[in-house]
C-alpha positions as CSV (number, residue, x, y, z in Angstrom):
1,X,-14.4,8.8,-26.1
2,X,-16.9,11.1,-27.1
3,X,-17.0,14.6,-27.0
4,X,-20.5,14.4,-25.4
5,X,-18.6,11.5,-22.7
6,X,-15.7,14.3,-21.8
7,X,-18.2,16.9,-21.0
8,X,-20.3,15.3,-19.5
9,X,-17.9,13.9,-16.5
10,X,-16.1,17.2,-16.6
11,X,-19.8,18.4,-15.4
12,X,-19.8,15.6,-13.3
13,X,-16.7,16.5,-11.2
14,X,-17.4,19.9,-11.0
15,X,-20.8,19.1,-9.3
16,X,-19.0,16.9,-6.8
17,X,-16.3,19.6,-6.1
18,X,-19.2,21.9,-5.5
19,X,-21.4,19.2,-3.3
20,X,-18.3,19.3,-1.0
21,X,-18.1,23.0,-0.7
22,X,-21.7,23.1,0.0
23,X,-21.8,20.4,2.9
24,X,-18.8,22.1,4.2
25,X,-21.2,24.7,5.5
26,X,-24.4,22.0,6.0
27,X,-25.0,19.9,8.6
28,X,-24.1,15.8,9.3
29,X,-27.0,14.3,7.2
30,X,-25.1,15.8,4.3
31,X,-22.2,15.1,5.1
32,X,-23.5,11.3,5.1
33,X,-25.2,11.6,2.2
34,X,-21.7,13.1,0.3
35,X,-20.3,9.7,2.0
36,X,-22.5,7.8,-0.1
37,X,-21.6,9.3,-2.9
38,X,-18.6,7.1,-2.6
39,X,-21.2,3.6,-3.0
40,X,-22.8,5.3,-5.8
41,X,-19.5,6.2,-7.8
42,X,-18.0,2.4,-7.0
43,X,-21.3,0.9,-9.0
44,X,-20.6,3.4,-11.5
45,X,-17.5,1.8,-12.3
46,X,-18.4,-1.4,-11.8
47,X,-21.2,-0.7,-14.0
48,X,-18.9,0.5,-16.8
49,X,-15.6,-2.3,-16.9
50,X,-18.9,-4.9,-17.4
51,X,-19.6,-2.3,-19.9
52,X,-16.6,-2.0,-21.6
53,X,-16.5,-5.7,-21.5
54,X,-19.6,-6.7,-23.0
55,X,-18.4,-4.7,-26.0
56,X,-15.0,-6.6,-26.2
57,X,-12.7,-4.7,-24.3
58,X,-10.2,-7.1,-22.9
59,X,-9.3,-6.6,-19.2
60,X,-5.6,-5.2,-20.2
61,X,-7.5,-2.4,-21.8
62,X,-10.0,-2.3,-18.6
63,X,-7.4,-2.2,-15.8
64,X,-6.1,1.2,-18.1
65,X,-8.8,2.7,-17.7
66,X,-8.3,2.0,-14.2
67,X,-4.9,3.0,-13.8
68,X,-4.8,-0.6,-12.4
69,X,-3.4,-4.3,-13.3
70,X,-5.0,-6.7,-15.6
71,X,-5.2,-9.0,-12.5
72,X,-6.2,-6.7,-10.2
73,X,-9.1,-4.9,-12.6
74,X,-10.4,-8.8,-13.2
75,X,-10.0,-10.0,-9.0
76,X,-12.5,-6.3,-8.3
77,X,-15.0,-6.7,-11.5
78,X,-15.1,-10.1,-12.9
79,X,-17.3,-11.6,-10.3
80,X,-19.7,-8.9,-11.3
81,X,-20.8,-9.8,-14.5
């Protein structure tokens, strides 16, 4: 992974760490709106195992990257692609 990749989603987390401190104090529109941050982030992944397998990563080396099964990693994404 690159350098640019790690900092990157270390920025990432922090602003999602910091989203839920803020709606903490908001009101229920946010707190829907943090909610579908959860969609979002799903099509993220999804997004990157058809990623990492349109560049030949096999779905043993996906579902690690998922701290999931082989099986399991091609039942959720396969149908995807």
């Amino acid at each position: 992974m690159s350098v640019e990749t790690d900092e990157f989603l270390a920025m990432v987390r922090r602003m999602i760490r910091r989203a839920g401190e803020r709606v903490g104090d908001a009101d229920e529109p946010e707190l829907a709106q943090l909610v579908a941050l959860r969609d979002d982030l799903e099509r993220a992944i999804a997004t990157a195992a058809t990623g990492q397998r349109s560049i030949g990563r096999s779905w043993a080396e996906v579902a690690r990257g998922l701290g999931t099964s082989r099986q399991a990693a091609h039942a959720r994404y396969a149908a995807r692609q």
